[in-house]
C-alpha positions as a Markdown table, in Angstrom:
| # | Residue | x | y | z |
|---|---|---|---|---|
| 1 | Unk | -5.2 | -50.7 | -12.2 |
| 2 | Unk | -3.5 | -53.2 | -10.5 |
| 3 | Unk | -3.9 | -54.3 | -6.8 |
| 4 | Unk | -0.8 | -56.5 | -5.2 |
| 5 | Unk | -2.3 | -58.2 | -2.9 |
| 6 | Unk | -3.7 | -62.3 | -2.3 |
| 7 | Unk | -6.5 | -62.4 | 0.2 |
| 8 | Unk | -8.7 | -65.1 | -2.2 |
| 9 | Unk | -8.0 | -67.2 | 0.8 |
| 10 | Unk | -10.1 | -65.1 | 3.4 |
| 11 | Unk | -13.7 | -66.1 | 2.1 |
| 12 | Unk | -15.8 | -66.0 | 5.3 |
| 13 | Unk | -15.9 | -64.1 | 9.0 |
| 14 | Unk | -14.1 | -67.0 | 10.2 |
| 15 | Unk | -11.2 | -66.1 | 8.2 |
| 16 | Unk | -11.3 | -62.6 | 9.0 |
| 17 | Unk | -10.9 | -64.0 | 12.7 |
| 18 | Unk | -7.8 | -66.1 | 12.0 |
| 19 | Unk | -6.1 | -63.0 | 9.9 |
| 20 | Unk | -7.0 | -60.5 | 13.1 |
| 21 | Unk | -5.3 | -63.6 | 15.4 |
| 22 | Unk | -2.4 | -63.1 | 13.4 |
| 23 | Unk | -2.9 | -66.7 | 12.0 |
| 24 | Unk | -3.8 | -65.9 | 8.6 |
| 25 | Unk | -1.3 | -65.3 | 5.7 |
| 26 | Unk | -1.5 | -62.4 | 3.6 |
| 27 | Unk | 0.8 | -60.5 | 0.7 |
| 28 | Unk | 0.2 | -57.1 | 0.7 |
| 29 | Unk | 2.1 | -54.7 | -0.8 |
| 30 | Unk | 1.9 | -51.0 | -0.9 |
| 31 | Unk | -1.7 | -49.3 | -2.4 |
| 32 | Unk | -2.6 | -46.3 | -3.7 |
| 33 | Unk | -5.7 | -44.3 | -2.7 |
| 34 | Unk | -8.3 | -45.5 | -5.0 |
| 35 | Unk | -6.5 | -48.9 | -4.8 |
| 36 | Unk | -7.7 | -49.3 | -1.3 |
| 37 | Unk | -11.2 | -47.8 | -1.6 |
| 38 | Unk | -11.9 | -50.4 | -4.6 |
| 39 | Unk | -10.8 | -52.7 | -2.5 |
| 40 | Unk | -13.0 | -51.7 | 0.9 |
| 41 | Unk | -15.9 | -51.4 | -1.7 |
| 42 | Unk | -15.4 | -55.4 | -2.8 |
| 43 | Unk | -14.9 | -56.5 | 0.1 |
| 44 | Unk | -18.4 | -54.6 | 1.9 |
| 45 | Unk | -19.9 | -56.2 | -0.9 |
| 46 | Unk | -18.0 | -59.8 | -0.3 |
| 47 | Unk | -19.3 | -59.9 | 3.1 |
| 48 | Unk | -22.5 | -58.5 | 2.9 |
| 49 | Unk | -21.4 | -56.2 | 5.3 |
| 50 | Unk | -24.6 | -54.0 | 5.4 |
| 51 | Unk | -26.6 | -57.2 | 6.1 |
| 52 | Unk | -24.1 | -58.6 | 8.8 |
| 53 | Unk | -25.4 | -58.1 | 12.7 |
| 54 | Unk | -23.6 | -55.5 | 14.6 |
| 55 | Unk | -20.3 | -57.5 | 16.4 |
| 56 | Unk | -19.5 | -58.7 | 12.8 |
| 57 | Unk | -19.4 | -55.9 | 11.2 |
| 58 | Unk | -16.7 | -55.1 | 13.8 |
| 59 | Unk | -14.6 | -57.6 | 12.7 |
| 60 | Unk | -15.0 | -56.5 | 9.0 |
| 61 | Unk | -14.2 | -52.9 | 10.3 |
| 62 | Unk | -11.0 | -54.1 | 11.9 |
| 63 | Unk | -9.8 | -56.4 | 9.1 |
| 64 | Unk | -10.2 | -53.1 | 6.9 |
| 65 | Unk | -9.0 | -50.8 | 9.3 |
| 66 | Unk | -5.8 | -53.6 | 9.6 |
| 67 | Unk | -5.2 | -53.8 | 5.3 |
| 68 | Unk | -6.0 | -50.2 | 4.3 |
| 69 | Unk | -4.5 | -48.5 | 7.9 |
| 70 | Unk | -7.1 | -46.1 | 7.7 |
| 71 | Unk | -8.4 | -45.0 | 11.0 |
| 72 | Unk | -12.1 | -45.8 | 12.5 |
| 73 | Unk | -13.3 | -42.7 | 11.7 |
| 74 | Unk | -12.1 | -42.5 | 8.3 |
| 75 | Unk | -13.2 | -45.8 | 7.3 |
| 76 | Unk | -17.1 | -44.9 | 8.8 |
| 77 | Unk | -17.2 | -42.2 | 6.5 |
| 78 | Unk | -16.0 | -44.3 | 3.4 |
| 79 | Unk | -18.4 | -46.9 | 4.4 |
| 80 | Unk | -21.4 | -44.5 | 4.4 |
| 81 | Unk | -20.2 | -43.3 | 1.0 |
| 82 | Unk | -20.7 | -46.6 | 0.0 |
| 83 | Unk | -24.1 | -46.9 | 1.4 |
| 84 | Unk | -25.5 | -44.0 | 0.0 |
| 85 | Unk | -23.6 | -43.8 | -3.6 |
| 86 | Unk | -23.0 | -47.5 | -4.2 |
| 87 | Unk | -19.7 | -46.4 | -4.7 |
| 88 | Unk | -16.3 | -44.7 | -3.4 |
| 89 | Unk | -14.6 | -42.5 | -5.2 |
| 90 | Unk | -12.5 | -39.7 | -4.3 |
| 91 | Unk | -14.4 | -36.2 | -3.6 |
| 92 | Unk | -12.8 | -32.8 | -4.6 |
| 93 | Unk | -11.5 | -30.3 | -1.8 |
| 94 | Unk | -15.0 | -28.2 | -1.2 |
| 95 | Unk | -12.9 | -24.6 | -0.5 |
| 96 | Unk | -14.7 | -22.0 | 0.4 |
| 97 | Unk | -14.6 | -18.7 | -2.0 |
| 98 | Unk | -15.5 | -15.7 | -1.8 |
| 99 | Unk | -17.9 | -14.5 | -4.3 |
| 100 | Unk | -15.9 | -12.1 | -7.2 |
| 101 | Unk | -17.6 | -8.5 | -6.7 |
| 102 | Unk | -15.3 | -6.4 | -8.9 |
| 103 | Unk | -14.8 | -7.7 | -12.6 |
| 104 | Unk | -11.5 | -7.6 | -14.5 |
| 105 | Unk | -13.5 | -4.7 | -16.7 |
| 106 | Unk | -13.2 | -2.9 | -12.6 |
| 107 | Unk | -10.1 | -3.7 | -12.4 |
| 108 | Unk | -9.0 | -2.4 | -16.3 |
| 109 | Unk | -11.2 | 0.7 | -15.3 |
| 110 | Unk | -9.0 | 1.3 | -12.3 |
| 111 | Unk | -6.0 | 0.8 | -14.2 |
| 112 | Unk | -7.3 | 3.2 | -16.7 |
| 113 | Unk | -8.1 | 6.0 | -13.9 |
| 114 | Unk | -4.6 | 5.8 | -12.5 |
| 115 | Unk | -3.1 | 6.4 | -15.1 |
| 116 | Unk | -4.9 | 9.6 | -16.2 |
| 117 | Unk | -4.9 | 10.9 | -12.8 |
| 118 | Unk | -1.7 | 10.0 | -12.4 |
| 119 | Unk | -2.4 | 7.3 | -9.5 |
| 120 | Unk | -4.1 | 9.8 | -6.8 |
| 121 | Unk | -4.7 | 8.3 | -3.4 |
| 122 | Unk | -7.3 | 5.6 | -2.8 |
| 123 | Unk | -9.6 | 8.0 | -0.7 |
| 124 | Unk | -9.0 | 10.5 | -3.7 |
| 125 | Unk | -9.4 | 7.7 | -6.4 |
| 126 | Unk | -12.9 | 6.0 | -4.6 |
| 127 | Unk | -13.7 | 10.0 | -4.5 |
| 128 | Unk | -13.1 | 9.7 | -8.7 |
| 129 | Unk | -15.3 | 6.5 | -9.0 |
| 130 | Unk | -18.1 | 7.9 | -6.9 |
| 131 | Unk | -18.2 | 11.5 | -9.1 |
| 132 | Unk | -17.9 | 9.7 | -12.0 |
| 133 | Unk | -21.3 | 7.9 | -11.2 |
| 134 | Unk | -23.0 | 10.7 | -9.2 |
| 135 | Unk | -22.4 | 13.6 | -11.1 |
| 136 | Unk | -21.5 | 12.6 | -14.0 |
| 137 | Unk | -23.6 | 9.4 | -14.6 |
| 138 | Unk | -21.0 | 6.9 | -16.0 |
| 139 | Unk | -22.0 | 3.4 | -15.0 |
| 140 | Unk | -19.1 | 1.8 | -15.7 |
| 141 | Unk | -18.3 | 3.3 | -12.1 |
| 142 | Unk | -22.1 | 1.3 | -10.5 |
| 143 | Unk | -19.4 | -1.4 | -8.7 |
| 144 | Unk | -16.5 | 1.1 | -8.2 |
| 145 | Unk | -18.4 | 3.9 | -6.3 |
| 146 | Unk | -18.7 | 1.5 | -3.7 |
| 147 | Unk | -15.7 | -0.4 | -2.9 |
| 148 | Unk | -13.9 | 0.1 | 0.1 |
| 149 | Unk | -10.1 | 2.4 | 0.1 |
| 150 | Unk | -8.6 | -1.1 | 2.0 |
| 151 | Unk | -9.8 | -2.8 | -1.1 |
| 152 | Unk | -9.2 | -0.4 | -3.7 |
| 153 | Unk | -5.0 | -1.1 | -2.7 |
| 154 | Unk | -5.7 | -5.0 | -3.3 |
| 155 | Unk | -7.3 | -4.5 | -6.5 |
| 156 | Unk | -3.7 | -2.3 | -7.6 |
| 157 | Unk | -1.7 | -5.5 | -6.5 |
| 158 | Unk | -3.5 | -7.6 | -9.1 |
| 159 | Unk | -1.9 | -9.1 | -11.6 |
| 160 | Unk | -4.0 | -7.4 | -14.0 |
| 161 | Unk | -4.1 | -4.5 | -12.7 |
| 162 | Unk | -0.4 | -4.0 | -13.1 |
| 163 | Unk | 0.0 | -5.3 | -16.4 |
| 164 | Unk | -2.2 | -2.4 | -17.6 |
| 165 | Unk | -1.4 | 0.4 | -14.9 |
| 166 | Unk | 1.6 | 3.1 | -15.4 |
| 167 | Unk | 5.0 | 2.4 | -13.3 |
| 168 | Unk | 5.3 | 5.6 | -11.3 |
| 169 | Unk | 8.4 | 5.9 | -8.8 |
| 170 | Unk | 7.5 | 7.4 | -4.9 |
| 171 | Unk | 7.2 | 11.0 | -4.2 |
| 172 | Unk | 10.7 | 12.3 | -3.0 |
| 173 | Unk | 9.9 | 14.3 | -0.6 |
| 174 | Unk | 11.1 | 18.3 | -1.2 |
| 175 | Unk | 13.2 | 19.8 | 1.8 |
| 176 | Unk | 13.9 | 23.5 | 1.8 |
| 177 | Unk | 14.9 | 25.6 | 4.4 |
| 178 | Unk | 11.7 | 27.0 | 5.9 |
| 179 | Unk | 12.4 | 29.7 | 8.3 |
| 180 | Unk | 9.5 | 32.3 | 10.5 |
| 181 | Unk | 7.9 | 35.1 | 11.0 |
| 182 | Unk | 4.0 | 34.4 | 11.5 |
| 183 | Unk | 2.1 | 32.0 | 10.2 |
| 184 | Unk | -1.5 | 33.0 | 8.2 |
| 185 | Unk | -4.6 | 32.7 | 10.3 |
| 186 | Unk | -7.7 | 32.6 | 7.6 |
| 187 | Unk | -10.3 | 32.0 | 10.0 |
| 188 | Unk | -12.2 | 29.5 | 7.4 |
| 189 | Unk | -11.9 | 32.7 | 4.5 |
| 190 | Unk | -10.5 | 31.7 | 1.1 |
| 191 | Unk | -7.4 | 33.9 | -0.2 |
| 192 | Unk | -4.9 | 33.0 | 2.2 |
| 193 | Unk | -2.3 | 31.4 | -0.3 |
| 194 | Unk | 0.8 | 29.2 | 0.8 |
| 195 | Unk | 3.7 | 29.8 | -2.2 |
| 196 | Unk | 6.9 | 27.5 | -3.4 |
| 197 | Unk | 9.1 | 26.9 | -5.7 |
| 198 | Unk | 10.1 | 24.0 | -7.7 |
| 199 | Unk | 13.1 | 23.2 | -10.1 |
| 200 | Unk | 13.1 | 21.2 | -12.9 |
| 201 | Unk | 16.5 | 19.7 | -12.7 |
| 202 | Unk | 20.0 | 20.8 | -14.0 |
| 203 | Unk | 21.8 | 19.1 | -17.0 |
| 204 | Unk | 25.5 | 20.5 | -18.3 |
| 205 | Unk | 25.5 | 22.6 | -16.0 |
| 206 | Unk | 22.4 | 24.3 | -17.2 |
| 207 | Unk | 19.1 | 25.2 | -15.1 |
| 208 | Unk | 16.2 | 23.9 | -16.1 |
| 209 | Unk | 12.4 | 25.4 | -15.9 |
| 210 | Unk | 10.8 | 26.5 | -12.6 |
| 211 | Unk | 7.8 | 25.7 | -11.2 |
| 212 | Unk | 5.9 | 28.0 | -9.1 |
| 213 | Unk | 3.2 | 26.7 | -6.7 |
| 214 | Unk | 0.3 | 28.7 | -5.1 |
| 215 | Unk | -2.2 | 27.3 | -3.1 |
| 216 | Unk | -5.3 | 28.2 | -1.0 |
| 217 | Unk | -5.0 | 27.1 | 2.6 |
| 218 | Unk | -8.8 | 26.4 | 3.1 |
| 219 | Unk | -10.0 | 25.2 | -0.2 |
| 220 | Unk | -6.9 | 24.1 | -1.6 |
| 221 | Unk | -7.2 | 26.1 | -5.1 |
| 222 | Unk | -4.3 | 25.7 | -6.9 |
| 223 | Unk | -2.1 | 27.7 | -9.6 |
| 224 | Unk | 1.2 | 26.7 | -10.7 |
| 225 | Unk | 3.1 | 28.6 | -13.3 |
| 226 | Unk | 6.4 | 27.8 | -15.4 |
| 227 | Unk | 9.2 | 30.9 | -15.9 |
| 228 | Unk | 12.9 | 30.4 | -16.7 |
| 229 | Unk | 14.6 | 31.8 | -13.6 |
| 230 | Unk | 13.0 | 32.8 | -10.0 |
| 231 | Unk | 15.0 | 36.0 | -10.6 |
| 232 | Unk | 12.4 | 39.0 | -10.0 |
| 233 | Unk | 12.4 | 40.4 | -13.5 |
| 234 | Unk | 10.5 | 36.7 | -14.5 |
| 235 | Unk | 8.9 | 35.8 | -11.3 |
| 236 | Unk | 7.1 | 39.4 | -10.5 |
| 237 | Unk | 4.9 | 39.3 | -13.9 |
| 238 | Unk | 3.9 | 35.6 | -13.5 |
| 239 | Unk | 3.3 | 35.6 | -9.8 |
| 240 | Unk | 0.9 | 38.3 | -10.9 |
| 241 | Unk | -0.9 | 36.3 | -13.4 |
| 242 | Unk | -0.9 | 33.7 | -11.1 |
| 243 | Unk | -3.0 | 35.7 | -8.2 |
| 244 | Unk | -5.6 | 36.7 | -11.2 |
| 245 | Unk | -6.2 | 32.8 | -11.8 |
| 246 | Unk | -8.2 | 32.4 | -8.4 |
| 247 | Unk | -11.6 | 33.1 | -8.2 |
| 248 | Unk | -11.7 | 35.3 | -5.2 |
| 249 | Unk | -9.5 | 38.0 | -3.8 |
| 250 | Unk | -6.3 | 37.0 | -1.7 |
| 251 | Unk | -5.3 | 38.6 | 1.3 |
| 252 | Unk | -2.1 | 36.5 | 2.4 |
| 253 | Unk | 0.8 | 35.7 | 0.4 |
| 254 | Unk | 3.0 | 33.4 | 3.0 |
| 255 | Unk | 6.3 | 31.7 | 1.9 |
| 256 | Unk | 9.7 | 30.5 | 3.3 |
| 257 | Unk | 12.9 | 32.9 | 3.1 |
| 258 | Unk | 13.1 | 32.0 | 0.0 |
| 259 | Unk | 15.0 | 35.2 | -2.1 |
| 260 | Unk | 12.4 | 34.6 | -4.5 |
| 261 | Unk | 10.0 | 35.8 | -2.8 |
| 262 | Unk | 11.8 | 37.7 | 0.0 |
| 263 | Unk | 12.4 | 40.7 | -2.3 |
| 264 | Unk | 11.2 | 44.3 | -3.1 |
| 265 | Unk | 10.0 | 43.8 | -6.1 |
| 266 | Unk | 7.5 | 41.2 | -5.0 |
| 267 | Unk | 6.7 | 43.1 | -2.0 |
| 268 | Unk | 5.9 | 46.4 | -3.9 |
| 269 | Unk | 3.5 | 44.0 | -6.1 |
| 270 | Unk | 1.7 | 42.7 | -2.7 |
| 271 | Unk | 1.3 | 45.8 | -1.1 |
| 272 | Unk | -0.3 | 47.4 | -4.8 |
| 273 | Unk | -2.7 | 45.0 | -4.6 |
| 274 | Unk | -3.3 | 45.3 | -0.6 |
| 275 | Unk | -1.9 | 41.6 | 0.3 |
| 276 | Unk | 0.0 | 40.8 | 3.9 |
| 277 | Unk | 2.7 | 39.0 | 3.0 |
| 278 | Unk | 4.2 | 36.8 | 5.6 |
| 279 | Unk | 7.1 | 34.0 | 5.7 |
| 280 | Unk | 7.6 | 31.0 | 8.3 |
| 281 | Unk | 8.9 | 30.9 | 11.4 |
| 282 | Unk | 12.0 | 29.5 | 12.5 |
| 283 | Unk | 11.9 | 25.2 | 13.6 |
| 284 | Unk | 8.1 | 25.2 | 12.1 |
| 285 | Unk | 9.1 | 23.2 | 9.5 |
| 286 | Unk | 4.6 | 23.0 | 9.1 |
| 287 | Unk | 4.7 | 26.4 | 8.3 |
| 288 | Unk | 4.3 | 26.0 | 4.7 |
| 289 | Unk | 3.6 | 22.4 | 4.6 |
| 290 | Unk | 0.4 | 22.3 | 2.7 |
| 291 | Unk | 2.4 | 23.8 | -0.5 |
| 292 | Unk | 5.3 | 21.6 | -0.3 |
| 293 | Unk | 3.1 | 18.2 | -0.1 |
| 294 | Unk | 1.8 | 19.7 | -3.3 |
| 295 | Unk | 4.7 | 20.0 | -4.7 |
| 296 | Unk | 5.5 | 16.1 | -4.6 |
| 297 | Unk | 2.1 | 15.2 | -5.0 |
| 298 | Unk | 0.9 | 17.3 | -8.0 |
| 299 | Unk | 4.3 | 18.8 | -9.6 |
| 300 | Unk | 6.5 | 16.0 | -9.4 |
| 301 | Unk | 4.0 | 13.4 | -9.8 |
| 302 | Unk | 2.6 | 15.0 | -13.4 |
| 303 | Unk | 5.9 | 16.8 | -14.5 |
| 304 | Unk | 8.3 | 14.1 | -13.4 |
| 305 | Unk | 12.7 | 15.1 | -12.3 |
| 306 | Unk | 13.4 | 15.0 | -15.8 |
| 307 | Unk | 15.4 | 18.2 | -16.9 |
| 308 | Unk | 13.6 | 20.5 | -19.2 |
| 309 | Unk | 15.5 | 23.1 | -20.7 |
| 310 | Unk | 14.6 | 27.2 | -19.4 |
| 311 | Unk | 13.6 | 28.1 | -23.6 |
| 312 | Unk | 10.0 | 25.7 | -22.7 |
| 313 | Unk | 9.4 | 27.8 | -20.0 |
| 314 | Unk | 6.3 | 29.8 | -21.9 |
| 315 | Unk | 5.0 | 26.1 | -23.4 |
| 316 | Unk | 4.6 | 24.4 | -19.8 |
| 317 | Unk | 3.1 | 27.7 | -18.8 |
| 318 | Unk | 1.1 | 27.4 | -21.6 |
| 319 | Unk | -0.3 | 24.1 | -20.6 |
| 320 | Unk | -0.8 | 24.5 | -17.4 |
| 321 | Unk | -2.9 | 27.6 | -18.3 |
| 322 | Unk | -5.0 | 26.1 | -20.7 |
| 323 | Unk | -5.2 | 22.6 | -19.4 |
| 324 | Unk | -4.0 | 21.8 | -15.8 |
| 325 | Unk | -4.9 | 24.4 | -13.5 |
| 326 | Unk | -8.6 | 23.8 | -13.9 |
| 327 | Unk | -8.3 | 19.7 | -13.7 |
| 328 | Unk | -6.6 | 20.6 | -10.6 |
| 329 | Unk | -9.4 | 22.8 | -9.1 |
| 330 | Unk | -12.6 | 21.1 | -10.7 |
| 331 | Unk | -11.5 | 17.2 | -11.2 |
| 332 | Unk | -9.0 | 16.0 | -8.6 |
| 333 | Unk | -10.2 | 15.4 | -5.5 |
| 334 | Unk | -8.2 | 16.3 | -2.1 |
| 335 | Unk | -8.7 | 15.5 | 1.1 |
| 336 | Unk | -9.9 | 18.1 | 3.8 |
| 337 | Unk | -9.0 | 17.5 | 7.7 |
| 338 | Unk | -11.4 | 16.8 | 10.5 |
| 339 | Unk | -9.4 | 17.7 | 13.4 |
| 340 | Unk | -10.7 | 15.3 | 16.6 |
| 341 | Unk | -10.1 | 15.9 | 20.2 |
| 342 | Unk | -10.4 | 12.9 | 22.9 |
| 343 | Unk | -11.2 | 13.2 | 26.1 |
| 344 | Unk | -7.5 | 14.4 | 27.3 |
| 345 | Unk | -7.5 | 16.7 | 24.8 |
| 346 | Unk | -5.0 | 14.9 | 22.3 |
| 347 | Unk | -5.6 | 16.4 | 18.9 |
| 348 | Unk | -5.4 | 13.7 | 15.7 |
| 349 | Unk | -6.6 | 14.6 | 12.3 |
| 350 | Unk | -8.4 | 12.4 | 9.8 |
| 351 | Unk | -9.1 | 12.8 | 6.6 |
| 352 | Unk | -12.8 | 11.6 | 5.9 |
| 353 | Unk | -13.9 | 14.6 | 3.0 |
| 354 | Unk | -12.6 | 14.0 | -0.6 |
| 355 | Unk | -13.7 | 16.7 | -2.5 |
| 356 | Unk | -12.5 | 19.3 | -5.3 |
| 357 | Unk | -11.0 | 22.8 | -4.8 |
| 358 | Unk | -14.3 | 24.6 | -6.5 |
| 359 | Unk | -16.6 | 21.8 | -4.1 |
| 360 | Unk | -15.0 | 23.1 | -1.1 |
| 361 | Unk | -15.1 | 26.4 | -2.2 |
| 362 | Unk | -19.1 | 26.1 | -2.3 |
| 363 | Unk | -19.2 | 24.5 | 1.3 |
| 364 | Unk | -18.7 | 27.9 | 2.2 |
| 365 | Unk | -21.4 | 29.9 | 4.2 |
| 366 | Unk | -22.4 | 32.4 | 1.3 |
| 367 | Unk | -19.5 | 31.2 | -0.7 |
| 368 | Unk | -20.9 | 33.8 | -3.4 |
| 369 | Unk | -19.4 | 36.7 | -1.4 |
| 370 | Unk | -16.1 | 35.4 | -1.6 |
| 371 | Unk | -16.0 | 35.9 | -5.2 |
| 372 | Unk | -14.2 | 38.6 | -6.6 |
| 373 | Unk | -15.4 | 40.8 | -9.6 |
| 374 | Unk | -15.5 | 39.5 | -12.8 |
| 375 | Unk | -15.9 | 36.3 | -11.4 |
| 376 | Unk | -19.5 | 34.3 | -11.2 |
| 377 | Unk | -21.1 | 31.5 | -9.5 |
| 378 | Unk | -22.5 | 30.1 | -13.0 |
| 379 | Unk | -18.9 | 30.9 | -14.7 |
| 380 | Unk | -17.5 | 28.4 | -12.3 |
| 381 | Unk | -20.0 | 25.6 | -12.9 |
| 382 | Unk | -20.2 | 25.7 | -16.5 |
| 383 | Unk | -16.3 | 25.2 | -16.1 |
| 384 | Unk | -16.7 | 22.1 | -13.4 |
| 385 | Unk | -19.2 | 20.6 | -16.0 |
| 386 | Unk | -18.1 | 21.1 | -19.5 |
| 387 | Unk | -16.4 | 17.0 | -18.8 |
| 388 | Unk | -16.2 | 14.5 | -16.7 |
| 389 | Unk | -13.2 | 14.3 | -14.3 |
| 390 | Unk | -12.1 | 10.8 | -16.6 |
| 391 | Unk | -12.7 | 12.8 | -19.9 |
| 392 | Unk | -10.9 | 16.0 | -18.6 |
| 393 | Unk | -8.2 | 14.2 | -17.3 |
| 394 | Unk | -7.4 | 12.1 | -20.6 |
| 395 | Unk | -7.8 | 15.7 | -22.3 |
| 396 | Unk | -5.1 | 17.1 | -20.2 |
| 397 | Unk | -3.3 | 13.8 | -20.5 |
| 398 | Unk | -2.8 | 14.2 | -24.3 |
| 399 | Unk | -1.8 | 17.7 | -24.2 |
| 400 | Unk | 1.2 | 17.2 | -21.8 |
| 401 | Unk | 1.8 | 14.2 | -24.5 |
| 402 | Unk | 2.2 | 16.6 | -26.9 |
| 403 | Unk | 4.3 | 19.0 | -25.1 |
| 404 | Unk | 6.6 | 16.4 | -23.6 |
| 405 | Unk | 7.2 | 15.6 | -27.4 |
| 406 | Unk | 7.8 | 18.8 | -28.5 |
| 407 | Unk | 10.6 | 19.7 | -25.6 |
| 408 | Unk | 11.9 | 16.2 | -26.4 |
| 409 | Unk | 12.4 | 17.3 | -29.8 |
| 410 | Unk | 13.8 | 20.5 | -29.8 |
């Protein structure tokens, strides 16, 4: 290191007076930082300074202050650097940091539940991580259970969360003409079931499979079924099937005008088995709004807008039989309304409960009665706890794996 600069000529105080009178003669060229603080720490020490009465060290001050161009107070504080260290050297930048709760394992594990669940929302997701560790005693999940839905959405813009998390495109939301007639009043019973339907995409000129979606208004139990046209010689034995998949009786069968649904043959089958069936009401697009968020949140997000032929009609059915109707109604947490009133009467609904179709099912007062024959209380559970929600999920996972690859193929 090199420092351009002559002041061998100022040796004493009295020299540091002529160079403050402007008498003195002195080279000085540009210095870097740790130029200039080895040069205030020789000259402290050329002058004695900490020995030097009060009024002199004020000239030293000044003659530093007029070399370096530091300011007064930056020039105190190297000084009692010096004092203390015997020494100045350049300190690091003491930023403050937050303490790291969640580990890049948490953030992995995150990563890994999105992707089996499909990337649910964060109150549904911090509903997975606190299951997971509650009821089903992983404790991988101890720091997860915990965090906070705001955070939960940071952790998914990491870096590394994204490097191991699925790419999923939004939920297009499904319009349909939804017109009315009454809309269901359950009164807080199960069996009063909101129906849609949802198509698979054309390609050539060729339909592909349809999806049909029935769901519970109050506990959100959900059935969906696959057939090859919505015409009524297909829909009227599956839509039958489909109302023996849910553990209690129904009593409502609402849907749009749909022709699907708006026909005789369905409406012999409702009356056989004693079921009001109602559609919705003209500009109350809510009618049937609980079935049709399904339908982008659950359909499209696990079966994708990818055409699949009509002939793998009976294989999705088969999977969604076997496999994801009961992850839907024992591991995948939904979220139930609280409806709040203020003082003027303004309604507003939030969503604070994140619980399962069969959990919701037993919040029920004498839930037991609802059940209809054939159907048992210990059934159920030994169905909610045969896996986890992770295990049954990757389960489920593999098998739509496996039927993706097989309509691929043929």
């Amino acid at each position: 290191m090199t420092i351009d600069m002559d002041d061998s000529q100022i040796t004493d105080i009295a020299g540091i007076r002529k160079f403050l009178d402007g008498s003195g003669k002195l080279k000085l060229k540009g210095l870097s930082r740790d130029e200039k603080y080895v040069w205030i720490a020789r000259t402290l020490r050329k002058f004695g300074y900490f020995k030097l009465r009060k009024k002199v060290k004020a000239l030293v001050k000044r003659y530093a202050q007029r070399i370096t161009g530091y300011s007064d107070a930056q020039l105190t504080r190297l000084i009692a650097r010096q004092l203390r260290h015997g020494r100045i050297a350049a300190q690091p930048a003491a930023r403050h940091r937050f303490a790291q709760r969640y580990t890049p394992e948490d953030i992995g594990l995150l990563a890994e539940t999105d992707n089996v669940h499909y990337r649910l929302s964060g109150p549904a997701t911090k509903a997975l991580f606190q299951r997971a560790y509650a009821v089903y005693g992983d404790l991988r999940f101890v720091r997860l259970k915990d965090i906070s839905v705001a955070h939960l959405y940071n952790l998914r813009a990491a870096k590394a969360y994204k490097q191991r998390a699925l790419v999923l495109a939004k939920t297009q939301p499904v319009k349909s003409s939804i017109g009315a007639r009454k809309k269901p009043s359950p009164e807080g019973q199960p069996g009063y079931l909101r129906v849609d339907t949802v198509h698979q995409g054309d390609k050539d000129k060729a339909k592909g499979i349809y999806h049909i979606n029935v769901v519970d208004e109050v506990t959100q139990w959900e059935v969906v079924g696959a057939v090859e046209g919505i015409s009524e010689v297909f829909l009227e034995p599956l839509l039958e099937k489909l109302l023996e998949r849910f553990p209690f009786p129904i009593s409502g069968f609402h849907s749009d005008n749909g022709s699907e649904y708006i026909n005789d043959r369905v409406a012999r089958l409702l009356r056989n088995l004693l079921i009001e069936q109602t559609k919705s009401r003209s500009r109350r697009t809510n009618d049937n709004a609980l079935v049709e968020g399904k339908n982008g949140s659950v359909i499209r997000k696990q079966m994708g807008y990818a055409h699949i032929p009509r002939r793998h009609a009976a294989r999705v059915n088969a999977f969604y039989m076997s496999y994801f109707n009961d992850y839907l109604n024992f591991h995948r947490p939904c979220g139930f309304a609280t409806t709040l009133t203020d003082a003027k009467g303004k309604q507003k609904k939030v969503y604070k409960t994140w619980i399962t179709p069969y959990e919701r099912l037993k919040t029920l007062k004498d839930w037991k009665q609802y059940l209809r024959p054939g159907v048992s209380a210990e059934q159920l559970a030994q169905i909610a706890a045969a896996k986890s929600d992770h295990d049954f999920a990757v389960e489920m996972l593999r098998a739509k794996s496996k039927l993706f690859s097989l309509v691929g193929k043929a």
